[in-house]
C-alpha positions in Angstrom: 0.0 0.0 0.0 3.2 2.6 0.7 4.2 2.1 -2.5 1.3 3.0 -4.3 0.9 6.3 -2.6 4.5 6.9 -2.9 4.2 7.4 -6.3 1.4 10.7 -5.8 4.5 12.3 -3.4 7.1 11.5 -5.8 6.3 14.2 -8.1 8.4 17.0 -9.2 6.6 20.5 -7.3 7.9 23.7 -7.9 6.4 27.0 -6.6 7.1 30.3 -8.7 7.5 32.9 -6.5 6.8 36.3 -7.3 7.9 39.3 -5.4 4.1 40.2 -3.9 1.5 38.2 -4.1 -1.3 39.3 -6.9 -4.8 40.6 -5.5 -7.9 38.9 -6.8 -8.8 42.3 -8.4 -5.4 42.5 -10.1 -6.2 39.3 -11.4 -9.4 40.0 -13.1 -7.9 43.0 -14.8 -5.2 40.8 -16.0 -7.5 38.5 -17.0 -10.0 41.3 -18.6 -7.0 42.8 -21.0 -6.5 39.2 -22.6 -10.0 39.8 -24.1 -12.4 37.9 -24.3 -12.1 36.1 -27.6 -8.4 35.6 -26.9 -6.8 32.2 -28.0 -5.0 32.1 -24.5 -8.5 31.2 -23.0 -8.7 28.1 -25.4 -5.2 26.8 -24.7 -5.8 27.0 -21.2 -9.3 25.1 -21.1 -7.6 22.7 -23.9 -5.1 21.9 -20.7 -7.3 21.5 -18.0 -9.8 19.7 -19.9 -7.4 17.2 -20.6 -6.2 17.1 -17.3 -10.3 17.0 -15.8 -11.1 14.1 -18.7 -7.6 11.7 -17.3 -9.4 11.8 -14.1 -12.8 11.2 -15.1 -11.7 7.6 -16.9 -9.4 7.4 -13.9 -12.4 7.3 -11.7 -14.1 5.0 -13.8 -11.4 2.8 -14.0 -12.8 -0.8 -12.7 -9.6 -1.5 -10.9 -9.3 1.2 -8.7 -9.7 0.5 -4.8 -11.5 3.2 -3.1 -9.0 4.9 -1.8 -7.6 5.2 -5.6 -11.1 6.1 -6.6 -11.3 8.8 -4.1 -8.3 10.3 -5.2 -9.6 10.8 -8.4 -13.0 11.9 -7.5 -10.9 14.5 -5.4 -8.6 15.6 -8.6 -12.0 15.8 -10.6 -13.4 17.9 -7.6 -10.1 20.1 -7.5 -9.7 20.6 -11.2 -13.5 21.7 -11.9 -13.0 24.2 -9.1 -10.1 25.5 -10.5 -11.7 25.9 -14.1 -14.4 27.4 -12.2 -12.3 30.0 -10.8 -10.5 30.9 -14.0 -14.2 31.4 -15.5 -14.8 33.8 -12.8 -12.6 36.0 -12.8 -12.9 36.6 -16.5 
């Protein structure tokens, strides 16, 4: 059983830093100069979408245990939000 979560901590994590952190109104404004019809909106849906649609089969993967099927019930949870949040600040 260590072994299989092992692999989830094994991962590579690196945090960019910036010199202050960015304000949630600075963030919409960023977000509102990209326009609305900008390309950079597709490539980033295009990303997460593929990220949200590996965890989907993964949940529906007869295998899984439940502890591996609540994993990726939790990434599917954590990546909508996320999407959610980009949509809402645009």
């Amino acid at each position: 059983m260590f072994k299989q979560l092992r692999k989830y901590f094994e991962k590579d994590v690196r945090l960019v830093k910036y010199p202050e952190q960015m304000s949630a109104q600075r963030v919409q404004q960023i977000f509102k100069e990209q326009g609305a019809e900008s390309t950079i909106w597709q490539a980033l849906d295009t990303i997460i979408d593929q990220q949200l649609l590996d965890a989907v089969n993964e949940v529906s993967d007869a295998k899984l245990d439940h502890c591996g099927r609540a994993h990726a019930a939790g990434r599917i949870d954590a990546i909508s939000t996320l999407k959610g949040r980009i949509e809402e600040f645009k």
